[in-house]
N, C-alpha and C positions, 0 to 999 in steps of 0.2 A: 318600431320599424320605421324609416325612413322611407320617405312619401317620392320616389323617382317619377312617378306618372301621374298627373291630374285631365281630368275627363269631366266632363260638363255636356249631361244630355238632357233637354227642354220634352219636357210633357213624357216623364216616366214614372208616372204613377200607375202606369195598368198596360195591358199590352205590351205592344212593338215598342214602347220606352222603357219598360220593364225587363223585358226579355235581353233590350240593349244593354242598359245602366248594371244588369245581375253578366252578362257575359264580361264586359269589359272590368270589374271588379278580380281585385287578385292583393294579396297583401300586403304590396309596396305601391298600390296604387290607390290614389283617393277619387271617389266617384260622387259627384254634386248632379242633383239633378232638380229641372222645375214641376210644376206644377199651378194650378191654379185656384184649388178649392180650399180653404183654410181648416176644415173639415173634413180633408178627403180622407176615409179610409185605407184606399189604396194607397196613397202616398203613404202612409204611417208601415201599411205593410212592406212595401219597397223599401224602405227605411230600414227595417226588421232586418229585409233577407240581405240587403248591403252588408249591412253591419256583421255579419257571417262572413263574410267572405271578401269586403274591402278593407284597406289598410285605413281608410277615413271614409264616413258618408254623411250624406245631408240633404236633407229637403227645403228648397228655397219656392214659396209663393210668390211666383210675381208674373206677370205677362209679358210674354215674351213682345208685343206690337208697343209696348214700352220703352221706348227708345233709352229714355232716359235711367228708367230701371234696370236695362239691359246692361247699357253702359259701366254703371255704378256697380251693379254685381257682380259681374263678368272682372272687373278691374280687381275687387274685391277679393275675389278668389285667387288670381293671378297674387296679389299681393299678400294673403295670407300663405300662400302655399310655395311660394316663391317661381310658379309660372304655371302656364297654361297648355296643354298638349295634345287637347282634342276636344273638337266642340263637334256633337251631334244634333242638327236641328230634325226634332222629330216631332214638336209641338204642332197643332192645326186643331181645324175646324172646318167644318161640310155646314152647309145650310140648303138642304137641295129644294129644285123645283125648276117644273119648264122653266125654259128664257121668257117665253112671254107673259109668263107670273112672277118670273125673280122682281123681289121688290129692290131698291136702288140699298138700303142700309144691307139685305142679304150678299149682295155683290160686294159693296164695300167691305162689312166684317169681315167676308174670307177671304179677301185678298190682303188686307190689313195683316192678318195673322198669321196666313201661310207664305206671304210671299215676303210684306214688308217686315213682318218680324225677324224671319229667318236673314233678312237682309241687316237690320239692327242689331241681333247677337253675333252675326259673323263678320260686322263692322267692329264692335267693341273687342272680339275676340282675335282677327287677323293684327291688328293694331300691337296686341301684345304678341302674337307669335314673329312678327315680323322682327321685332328686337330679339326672340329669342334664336332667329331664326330656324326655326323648327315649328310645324302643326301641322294638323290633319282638321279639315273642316269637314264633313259629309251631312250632306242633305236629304231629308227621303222624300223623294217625290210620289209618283204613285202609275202606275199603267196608262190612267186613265189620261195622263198629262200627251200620253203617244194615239191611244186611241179612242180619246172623246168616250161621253156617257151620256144618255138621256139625264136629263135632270139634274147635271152636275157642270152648267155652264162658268161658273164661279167658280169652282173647287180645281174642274180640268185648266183652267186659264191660271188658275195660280201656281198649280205643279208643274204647268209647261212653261210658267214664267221663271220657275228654280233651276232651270237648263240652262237658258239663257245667264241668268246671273251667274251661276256655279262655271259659266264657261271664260264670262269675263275673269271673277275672282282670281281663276285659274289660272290666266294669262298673269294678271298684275300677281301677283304672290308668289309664282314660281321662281322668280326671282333669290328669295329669299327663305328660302325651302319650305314653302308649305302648299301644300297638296289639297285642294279642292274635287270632290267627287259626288255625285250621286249615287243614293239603289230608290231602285223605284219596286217598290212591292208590286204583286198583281194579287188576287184571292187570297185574306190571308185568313186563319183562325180566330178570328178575336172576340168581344162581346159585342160588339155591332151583327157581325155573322152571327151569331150564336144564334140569335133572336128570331133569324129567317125561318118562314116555315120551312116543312123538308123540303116539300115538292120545291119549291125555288132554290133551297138548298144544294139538292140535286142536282138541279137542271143549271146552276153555275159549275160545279163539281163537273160535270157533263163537258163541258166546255175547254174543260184543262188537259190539256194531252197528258202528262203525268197523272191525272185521275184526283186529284184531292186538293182541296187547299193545303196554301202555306200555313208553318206556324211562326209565330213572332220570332222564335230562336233559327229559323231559315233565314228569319232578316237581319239577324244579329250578327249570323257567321260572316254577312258579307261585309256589313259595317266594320265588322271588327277587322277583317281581313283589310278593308282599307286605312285603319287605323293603324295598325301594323309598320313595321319596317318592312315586313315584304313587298308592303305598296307604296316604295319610297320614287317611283318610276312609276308612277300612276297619276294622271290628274287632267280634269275635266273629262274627265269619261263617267260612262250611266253602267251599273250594273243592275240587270233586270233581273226580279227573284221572283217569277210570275207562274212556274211549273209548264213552262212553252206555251203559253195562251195568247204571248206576244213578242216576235222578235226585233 
């Protein structure tokens, strides 16, 4: 089968990267995705269910605040597959705590990872959509980047820093047809939730006009939909996939 689509989604080994990397999969499509843990279970499973259902898959270990490894792989890909067609940064990291505890390396990691990583892969990666002219970049930012959170001083400053960049992006690459976007989840299902007691469970549940958390595959429909040719007239805009908790 001939490989027409390549996609490259950062941190799909579990989750909202999972949910991503299995939706955009289809048999003339090759689906590369990162990861971090050499180990990781989940990436080996992600692996499995690609392989079902993409025309090529693979799991690349590297960090994404790696500029250089970003660079190098990202080229890589493009160059084995003969181009590059969508890059999803979905990779991050949270380190919570009041502001007046965050320790100085806490503030730095997450902004390293969520804001300058996503900044490093969609440098290496516009670079080659640019020559092709064609790609789709989307970033996922998170609710909390619009409405702040106790204990997530670091984490909300880096997702509301992906607005700002994704809007620049957006300007400088429209040019040359490629489409920069955000979705910003709000409550979603994943194993971080899972772990909540009920009662706090609940009482965010409580919260959601629509009544429940999202699931990873709510965040996927949107991404994908920007990935899309129907969102070929889309770019620098935020879609919110939050069940009305925030407009």
């Amino acid at each position: 089968m001939d490989i027409k689509k390549v996609v490259m989604v950062t941190g799909g080994s579990r989750g909202i990267g999972r949910a991503i990397a299995l939706k955009m999969a289809a048999p003339d499509t090759a689906v590369i995705f990162t990861h971090v843990d050499p180990a990781s279970k989940g990436a080996a499973e992600t692996l499995a269910l690609l392989k079902e259902k993409a025309g090529a898959a693979e799991a690349q270990c590297w960090d994404i605040e790696d500029s250089a490894a970003a660079q190098k792989n990202i080229e890589d890909v493009a160059a084995r597959f003969g181009r590059l067609d969508v890059l999803v940064n979905n990779a991050g990291l949270n380190r919570d705590s009041l502001s007046i505890r965050m320790s100085d390396d806490d503030w730095h990691k997450v902004l390293e990872a969520n804001l300058f990583g996503v900044f490093a892969c969609s440098r290496a990666a516009a670079k080659i959509m640019m020559k092709q002219r064609h790609g789709r970049i989307i970033n996922l930012s998170s609710i909390v980047a619009f409405s702040g959170n106790v204990g997530q001083a670091n984490y909300s400053a880096s997702k509301a820093g992906l607005l700002g960049l994704t809007r620049t992006m957006a300007l400088e690459l429209a040019g040359r047809g490629v489409t920069v976007n955000v979705v910003a989840p709000g409550f979603i299902d994943t194993d971080m939730t899972a772990k909540l007691d009920d009662k706090i469970r609940q009482a965010f549940i409580d919260r959601v006009p629509l009544g429940r958390f999202g699931t990873p595959e709510d965040v996927a429909e949107s991404v994908a939909f920007l990935a899309g040719e129907g969102a070929s007239y889309i770019t620098g805009q935020t879609i919110h996939v939050n069940g009305g908790l925030y407009f």
